[in-house]
mmCIF file of the N, C-alpha and C atoms, coordinates in Angstrom:
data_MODEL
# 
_entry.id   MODEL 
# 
loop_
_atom_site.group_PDB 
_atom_site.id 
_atom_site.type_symbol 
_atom_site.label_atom_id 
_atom_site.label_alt_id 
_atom_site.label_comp_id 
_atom_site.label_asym_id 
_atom_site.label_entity_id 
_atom_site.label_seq_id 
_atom_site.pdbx_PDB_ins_code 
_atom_site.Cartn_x 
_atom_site.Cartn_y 
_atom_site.Cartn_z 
_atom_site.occupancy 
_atom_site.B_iso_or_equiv 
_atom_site.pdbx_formal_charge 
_atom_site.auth_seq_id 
_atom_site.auth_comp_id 
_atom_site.auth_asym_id 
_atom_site.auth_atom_id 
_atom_site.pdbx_PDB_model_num 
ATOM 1   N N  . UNK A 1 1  ? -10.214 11.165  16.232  1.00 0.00 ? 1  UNK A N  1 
ATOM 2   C CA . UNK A 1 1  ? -9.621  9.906   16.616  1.00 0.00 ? 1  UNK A CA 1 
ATOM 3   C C  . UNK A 1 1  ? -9.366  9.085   15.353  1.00 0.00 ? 1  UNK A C  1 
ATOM 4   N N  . UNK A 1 2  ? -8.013  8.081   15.354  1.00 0.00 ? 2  UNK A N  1 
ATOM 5   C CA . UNK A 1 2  ? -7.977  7.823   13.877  1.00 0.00 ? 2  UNK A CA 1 
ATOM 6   C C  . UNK A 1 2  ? -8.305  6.486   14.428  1.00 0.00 ? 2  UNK A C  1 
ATOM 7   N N  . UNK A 1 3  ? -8.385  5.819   12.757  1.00 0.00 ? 3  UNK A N  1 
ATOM 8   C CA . UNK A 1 3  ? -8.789  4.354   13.293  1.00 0.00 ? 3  UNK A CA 1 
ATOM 9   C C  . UNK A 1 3  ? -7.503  3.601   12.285  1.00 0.00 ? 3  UNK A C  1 
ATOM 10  N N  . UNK A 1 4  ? -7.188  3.069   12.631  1.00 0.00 ? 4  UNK A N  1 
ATOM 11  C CA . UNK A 1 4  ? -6.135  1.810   12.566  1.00 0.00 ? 4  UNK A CA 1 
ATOM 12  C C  . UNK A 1 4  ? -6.452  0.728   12.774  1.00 0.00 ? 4  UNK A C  1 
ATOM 13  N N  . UNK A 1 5  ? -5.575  0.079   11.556  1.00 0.00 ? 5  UNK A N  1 
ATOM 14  C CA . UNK A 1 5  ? -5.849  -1.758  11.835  1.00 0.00 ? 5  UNK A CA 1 
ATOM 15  C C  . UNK A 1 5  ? -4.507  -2.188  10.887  1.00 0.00 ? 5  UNK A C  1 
ATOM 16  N N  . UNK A 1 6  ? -4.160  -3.622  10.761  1.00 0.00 ? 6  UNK A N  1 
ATOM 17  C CA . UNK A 1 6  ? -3.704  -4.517  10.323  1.00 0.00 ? 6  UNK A CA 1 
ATOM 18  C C  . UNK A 1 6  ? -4.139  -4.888  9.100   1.00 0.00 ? 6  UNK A C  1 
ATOM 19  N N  . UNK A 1 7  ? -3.958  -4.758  7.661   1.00 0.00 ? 7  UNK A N  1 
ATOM 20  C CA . UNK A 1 7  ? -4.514  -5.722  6.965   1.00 0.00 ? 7  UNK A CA 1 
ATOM 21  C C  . UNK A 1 7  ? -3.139  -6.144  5.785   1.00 0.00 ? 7  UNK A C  1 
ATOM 22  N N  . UNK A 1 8  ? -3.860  -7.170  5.579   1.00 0.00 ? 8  UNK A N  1 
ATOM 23  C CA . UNK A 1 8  ? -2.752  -7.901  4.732   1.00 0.00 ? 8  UNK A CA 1 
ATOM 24  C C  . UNK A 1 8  ? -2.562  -7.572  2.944   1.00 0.00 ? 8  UNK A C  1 
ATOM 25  N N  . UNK A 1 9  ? -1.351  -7.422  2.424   1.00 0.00 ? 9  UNK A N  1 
ATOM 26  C CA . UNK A 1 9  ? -1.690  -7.016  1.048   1.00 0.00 ? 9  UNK A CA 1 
ATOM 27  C C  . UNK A 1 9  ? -1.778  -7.938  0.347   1.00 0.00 ? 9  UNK A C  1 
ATOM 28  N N  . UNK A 1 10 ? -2.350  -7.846  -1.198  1.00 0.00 ? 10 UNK A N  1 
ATOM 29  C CA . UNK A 1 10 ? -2.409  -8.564  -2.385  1.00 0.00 ? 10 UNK A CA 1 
ATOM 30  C C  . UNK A 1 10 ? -2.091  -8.812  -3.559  1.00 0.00 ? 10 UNK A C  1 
ATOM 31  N N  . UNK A 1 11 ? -1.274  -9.127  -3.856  1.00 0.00 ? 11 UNK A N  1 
ATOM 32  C CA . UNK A 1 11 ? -0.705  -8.980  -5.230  1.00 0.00 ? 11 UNK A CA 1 
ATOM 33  C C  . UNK A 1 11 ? 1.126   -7.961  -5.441  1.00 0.00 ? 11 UNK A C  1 
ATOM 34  N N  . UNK A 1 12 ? 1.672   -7.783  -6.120  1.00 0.00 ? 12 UNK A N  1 
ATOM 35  C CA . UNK A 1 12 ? 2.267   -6.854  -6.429  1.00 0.00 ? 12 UNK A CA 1 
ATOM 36  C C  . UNK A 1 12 ? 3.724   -7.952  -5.814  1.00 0.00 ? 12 UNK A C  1 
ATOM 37  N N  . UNK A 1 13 ? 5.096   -6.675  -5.241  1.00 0.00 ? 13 UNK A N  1 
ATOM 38  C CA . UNK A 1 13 ? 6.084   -7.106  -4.805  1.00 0.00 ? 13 UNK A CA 1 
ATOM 39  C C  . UNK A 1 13 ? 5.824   -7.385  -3.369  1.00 0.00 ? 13 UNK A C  1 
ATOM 40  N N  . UNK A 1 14 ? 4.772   -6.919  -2.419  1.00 0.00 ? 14 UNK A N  1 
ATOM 41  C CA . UNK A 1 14 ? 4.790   -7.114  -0.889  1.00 0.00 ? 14 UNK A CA 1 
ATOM 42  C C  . UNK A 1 14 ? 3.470   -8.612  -0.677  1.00 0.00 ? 14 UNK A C  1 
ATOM 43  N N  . UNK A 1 15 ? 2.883   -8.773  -1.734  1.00 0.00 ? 15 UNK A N  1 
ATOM 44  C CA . UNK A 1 15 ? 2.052   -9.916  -1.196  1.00 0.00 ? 15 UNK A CA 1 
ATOM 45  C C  . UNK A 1 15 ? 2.510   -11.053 -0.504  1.00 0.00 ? 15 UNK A C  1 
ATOM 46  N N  . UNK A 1 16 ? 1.308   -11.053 0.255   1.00 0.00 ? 16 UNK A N  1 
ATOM 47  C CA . UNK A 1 16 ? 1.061   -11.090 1.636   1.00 0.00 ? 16 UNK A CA 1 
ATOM 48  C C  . UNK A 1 16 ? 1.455   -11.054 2.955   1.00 0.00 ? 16 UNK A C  1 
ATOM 49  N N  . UNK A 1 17 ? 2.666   -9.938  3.159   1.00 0.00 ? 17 UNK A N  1 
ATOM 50  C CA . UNK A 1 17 ? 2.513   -9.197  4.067   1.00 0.00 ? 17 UNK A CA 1 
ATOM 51  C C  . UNK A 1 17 ? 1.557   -8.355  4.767   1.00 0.00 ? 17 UNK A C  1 
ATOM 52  N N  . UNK A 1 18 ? 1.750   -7.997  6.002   1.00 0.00 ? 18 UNK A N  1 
ATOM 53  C CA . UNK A 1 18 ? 1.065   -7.524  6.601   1.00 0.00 ? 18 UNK A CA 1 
ATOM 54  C C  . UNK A 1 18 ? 1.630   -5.625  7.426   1.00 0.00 ? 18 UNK A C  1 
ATOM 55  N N  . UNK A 1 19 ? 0.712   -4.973  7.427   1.00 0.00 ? 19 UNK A N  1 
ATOM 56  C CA . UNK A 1 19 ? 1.281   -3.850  7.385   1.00 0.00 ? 19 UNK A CA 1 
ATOM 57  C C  . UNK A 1 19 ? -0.034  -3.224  8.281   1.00 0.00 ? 19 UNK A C  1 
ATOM 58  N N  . UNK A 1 20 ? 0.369   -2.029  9.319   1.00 0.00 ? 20 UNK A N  1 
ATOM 59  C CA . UNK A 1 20 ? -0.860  -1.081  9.815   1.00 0.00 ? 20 UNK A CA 1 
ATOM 60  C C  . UNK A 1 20 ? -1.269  -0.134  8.939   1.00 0.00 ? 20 UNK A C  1 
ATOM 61  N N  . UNK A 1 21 ? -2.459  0.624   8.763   1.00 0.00 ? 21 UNK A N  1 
ATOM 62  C CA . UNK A 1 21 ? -2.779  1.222   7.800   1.00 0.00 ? 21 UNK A CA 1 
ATOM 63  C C  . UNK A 1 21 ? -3.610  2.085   8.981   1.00 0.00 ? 21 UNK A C  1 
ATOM 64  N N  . UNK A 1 22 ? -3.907  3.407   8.838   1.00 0.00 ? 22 UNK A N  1 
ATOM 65  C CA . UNK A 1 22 ? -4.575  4.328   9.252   1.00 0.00 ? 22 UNK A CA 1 
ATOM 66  C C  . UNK A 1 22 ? -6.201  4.491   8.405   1.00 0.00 ? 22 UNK A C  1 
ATOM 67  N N  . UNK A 1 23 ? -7.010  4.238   8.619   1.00 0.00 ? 23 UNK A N  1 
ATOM 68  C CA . UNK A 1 23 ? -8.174  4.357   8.299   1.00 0.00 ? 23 UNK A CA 1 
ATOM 69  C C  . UNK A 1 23 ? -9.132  5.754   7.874   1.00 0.00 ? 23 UNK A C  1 
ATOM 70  N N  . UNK A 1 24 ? -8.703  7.083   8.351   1.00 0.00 ? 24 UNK A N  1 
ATOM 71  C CA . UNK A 1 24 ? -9.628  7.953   8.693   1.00 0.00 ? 24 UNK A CA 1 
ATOM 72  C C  . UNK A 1 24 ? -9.914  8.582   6.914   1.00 0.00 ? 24 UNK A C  1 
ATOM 73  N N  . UNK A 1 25 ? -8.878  8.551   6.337   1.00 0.00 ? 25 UNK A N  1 
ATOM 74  C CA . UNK A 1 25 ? -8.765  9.025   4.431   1.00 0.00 ? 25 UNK A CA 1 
ATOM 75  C C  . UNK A 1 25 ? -9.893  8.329   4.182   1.00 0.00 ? 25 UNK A C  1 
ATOM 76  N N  . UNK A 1 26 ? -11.339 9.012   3.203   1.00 0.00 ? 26 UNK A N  1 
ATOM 77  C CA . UNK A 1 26 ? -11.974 8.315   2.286   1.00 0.00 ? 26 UNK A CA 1 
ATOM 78  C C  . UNK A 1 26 ? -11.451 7.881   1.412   1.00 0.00 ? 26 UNK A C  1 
ATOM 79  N N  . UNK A 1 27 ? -10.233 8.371   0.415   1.00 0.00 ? 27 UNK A N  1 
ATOM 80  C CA . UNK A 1 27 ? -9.489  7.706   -0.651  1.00 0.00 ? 27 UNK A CA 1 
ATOM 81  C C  . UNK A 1 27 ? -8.337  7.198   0.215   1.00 0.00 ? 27 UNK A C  1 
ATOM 82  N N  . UNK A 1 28 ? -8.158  6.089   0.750   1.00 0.00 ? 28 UNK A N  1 
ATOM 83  C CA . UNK A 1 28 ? -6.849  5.538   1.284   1.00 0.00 ? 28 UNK A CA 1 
ATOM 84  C C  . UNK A 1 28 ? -6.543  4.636   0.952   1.00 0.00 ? 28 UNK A C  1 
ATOM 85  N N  . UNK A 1 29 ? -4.562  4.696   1.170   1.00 0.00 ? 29 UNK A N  1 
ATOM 86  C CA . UNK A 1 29 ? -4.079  4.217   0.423   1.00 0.00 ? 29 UNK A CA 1 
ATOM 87  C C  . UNK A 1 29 ? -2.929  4.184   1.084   1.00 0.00 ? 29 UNK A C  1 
ATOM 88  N N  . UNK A 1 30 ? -1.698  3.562   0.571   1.00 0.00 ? 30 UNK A N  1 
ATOM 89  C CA . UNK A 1 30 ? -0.117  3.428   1.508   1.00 0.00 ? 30 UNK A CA 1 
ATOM 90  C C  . UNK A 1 30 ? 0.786   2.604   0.269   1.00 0.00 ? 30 UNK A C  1 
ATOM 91  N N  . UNK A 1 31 ? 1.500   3.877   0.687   1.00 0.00 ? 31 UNK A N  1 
ATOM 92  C CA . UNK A 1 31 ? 2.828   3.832   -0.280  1.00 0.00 ? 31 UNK A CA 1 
ATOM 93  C C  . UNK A 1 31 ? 4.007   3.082   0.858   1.00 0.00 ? 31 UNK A C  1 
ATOM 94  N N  . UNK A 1 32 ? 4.522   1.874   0.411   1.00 0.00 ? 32 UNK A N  1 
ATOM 95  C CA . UNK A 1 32 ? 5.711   1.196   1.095   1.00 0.00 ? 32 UNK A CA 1 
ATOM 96  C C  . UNK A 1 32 ? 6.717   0.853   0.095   1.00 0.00 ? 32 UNK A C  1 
ATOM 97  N N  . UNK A 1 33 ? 8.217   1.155   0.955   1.00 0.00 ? 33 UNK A N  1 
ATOM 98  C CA . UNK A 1 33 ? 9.219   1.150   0.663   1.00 0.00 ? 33 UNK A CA 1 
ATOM 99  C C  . UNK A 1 33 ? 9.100   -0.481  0.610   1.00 0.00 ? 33 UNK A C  1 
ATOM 100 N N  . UNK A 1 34 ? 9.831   -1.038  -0.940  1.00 0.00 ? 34 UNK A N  1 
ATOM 101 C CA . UNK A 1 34 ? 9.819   -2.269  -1.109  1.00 0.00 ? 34 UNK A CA 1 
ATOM 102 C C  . UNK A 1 34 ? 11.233  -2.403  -2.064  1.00 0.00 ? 34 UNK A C  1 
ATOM 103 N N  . UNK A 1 35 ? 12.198  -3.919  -1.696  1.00 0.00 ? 35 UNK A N  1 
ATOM 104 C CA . UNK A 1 35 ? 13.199  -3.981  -2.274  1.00 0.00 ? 35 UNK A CA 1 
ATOM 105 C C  . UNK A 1 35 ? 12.306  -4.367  -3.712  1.00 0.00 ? 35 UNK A C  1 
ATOM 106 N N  . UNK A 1 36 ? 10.838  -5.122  -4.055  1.00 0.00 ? 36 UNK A N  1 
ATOM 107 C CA . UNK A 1 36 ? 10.685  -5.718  -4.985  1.00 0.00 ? 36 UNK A CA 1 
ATOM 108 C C  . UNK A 1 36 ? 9.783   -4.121  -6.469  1.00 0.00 ? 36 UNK A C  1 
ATOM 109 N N  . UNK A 1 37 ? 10.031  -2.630  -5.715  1.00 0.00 ? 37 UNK A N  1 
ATOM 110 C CA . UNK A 1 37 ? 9.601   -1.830  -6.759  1.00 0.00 ? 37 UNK A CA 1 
ATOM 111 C C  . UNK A 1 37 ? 10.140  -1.938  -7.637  1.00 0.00 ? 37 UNK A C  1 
ATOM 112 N N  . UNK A 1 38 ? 9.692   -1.315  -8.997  1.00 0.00 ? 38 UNK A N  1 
ATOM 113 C CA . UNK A 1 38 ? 10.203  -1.415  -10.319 1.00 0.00 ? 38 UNK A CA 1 
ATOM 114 C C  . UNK A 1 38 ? 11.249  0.168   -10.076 1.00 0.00 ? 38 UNK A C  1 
ATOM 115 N N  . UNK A 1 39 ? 10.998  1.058   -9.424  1.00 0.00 ? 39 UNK A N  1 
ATOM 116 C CA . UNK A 1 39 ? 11.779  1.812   -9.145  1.00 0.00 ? 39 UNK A CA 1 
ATOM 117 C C  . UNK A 1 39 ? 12.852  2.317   -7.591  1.00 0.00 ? 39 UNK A C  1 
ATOM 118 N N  . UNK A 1 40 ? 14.637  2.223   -7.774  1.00 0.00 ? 40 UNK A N  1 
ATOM 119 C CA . UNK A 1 40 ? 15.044  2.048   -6.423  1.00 0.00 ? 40 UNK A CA 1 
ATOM 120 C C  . UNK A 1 40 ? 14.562  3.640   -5.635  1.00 0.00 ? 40 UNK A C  1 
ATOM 121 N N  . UNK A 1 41 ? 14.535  3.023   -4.488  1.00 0.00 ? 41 UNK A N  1 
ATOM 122 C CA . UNK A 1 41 ? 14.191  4.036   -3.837  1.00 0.00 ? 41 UNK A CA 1 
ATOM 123 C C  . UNK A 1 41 ? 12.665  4.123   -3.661  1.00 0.00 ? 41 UNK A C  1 
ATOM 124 N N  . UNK A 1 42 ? 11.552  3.448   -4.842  1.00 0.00 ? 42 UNK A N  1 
ATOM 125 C CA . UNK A 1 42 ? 10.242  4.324   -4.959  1.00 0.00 ? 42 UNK A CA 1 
ATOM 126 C C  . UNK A 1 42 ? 9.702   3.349   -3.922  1.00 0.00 ? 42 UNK A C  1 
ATOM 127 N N  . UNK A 1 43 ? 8.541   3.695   -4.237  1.00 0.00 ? 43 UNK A N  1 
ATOM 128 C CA . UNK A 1 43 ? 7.345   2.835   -3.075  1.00 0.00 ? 43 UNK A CA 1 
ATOM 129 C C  . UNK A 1 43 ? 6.388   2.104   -3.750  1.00 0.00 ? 43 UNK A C  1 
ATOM 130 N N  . UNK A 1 44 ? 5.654   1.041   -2.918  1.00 0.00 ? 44 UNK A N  1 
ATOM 131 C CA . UNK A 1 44 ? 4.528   0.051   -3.909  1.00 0.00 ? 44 UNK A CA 1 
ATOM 132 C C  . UNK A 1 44 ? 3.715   1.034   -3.569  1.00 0.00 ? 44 UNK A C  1 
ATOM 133 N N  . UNK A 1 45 ? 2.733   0.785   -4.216  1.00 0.00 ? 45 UNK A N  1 
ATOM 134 C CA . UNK A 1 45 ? 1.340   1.932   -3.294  1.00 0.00 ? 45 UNK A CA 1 
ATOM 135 C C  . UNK A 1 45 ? 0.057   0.546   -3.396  1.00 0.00 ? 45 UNK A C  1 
ATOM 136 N N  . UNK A 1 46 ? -0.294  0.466   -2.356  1.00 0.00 ? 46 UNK A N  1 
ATOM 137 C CA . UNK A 1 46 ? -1.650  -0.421  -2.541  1.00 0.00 ? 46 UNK A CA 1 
ATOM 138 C C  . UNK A 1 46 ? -2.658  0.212   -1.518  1.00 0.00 ? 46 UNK A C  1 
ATOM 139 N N  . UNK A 1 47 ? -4.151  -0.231  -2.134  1.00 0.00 ? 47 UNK A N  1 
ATOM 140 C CA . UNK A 1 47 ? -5.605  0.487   -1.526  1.00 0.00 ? 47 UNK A CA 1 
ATOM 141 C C  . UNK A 1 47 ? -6.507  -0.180  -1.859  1.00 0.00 ? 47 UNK A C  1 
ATOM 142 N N  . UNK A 1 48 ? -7.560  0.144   -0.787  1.00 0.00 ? 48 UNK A N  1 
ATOM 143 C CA . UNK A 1 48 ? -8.415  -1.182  -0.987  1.00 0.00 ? 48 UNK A CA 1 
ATOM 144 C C  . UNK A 1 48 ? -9.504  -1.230  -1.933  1.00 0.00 ? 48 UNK A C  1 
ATOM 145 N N  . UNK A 1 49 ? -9.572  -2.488  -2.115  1.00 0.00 ? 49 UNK A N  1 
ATOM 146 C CA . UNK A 1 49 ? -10.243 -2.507  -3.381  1.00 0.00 ? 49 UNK A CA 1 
ATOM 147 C C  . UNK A 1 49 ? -11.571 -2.610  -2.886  1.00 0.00 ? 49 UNK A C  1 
ATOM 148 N N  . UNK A 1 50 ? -12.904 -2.574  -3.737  1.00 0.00 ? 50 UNK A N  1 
ATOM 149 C CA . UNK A 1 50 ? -14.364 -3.091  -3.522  1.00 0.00 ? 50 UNK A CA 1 
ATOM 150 C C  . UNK A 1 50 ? -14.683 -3.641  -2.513  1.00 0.00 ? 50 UNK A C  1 
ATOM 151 N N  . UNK A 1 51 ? -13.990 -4.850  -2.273  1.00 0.00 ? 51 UNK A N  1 
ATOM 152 C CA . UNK A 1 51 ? -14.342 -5.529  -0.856  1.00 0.00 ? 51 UNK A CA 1 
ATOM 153 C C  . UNK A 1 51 ? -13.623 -5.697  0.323   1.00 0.00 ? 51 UNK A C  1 
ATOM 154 N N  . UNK A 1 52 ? -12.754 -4.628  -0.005  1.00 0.00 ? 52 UNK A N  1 
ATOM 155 C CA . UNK A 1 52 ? -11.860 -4.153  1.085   1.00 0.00 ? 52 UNK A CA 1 
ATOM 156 C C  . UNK A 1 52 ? -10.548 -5.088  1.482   1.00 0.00 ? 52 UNK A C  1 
ATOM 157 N N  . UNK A 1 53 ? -9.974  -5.778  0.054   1.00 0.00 ? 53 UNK A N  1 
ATOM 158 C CA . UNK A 1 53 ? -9.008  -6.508  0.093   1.00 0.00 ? 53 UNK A CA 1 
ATOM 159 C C  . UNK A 1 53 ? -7.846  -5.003  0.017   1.00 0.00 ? 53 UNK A C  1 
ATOM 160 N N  . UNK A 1 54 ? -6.739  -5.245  0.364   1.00 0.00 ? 54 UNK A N  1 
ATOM 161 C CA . UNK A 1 54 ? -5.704  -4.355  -0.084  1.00 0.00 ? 54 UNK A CA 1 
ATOM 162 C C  . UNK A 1 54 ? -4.860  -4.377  -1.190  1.00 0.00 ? 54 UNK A C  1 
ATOM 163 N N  . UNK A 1 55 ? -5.060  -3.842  -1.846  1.00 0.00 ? 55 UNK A N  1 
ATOM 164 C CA . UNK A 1 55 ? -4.408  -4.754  -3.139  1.00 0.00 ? 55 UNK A CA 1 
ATOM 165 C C  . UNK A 1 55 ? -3.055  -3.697  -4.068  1.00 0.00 ? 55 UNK A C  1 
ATOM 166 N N  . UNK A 1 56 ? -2.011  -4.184  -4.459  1.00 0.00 ? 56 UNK A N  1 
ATOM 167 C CA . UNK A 1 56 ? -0.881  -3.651  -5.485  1.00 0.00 ? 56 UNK A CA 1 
ATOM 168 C C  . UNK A 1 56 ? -2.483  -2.322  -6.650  1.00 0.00 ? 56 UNK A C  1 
ATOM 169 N N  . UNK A 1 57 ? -1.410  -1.075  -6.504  1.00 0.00 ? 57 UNK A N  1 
ATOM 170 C CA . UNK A 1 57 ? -1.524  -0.441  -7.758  1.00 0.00 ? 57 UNK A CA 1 
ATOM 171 C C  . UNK A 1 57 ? -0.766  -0.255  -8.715  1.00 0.00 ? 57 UNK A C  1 
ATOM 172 N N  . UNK A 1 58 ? 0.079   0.215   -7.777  1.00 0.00 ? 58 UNK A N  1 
ATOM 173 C CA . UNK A 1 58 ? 1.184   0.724   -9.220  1.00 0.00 ? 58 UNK A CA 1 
ATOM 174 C C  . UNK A 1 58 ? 2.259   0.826   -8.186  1.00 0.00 ? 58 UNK A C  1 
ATOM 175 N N  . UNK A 1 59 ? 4.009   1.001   -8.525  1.00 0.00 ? 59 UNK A N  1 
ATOM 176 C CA . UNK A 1 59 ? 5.219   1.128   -8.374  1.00 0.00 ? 59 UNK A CA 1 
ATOM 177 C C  . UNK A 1 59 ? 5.271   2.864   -8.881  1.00 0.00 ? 59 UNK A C  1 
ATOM 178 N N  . UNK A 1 60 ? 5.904   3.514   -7.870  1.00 0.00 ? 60 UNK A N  1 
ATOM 179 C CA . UNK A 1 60 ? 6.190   5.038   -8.418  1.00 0.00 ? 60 UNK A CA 1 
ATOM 180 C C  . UNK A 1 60 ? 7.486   5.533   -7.592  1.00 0.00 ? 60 UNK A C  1 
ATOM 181 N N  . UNK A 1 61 ? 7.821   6.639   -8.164  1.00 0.00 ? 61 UNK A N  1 
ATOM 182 C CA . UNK A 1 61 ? 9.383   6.723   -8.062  1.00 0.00 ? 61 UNK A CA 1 
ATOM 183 C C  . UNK A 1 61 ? 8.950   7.534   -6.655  1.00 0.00 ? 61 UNK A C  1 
ATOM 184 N N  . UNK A 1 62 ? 9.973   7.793   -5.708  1.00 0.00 ? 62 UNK A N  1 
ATOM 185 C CA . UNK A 1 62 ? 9.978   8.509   -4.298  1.00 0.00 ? 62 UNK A CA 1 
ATOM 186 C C  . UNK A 1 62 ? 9.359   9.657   -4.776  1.00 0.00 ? 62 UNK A C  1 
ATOM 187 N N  . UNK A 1 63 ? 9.957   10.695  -5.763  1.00 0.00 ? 63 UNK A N  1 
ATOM 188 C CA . UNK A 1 63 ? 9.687   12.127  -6.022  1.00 0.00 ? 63 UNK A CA 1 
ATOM 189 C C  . UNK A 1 63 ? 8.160   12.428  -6.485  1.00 0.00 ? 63 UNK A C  1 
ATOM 190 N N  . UNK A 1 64 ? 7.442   11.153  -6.977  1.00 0.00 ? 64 UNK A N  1 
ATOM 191 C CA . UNK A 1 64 ? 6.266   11.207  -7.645  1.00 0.00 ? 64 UNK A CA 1 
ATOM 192 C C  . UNK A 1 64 ? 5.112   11.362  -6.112  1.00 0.00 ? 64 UNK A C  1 
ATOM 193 N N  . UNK A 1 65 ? 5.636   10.998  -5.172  1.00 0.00 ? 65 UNK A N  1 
ATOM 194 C CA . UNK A 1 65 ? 4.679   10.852  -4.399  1.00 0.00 ? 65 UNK A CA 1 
ATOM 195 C C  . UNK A 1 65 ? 4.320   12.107  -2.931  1.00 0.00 ? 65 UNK A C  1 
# 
């Protein structure tokens, strides 16, 4: 059974939007299509941090991911 929720991001080109995220990954994480990436086409990727904020990592091109 997966677990899902709502949480809001931090930082980067999508802050503070809000987005569903699937829970069940120990390393999780979500790559979104954003007009504000440094690359067209690529995705933001944000994951939660320490206290379970969601936060900007990095900008990567579509093919990288």
């Amino acid at each position: 059974m997966s677990t899902e929720r709502t949480v809001e991001l931090h930082g980067g080109p999508l802050d503070g939007q809000t987005v569903p995220v699937t829970l069940d990954d120990e390393d999780a994480w979500t790559a979104i299509i954003s007009d504000g990436c440094a690359y067209p086409g690529g995705r933001s990727v944000y994951a939660p941090d320490p206290a379970g904020r969601w936060v900007w990592e990095q900008d990567v091109p579509w093919e990288a991911l």
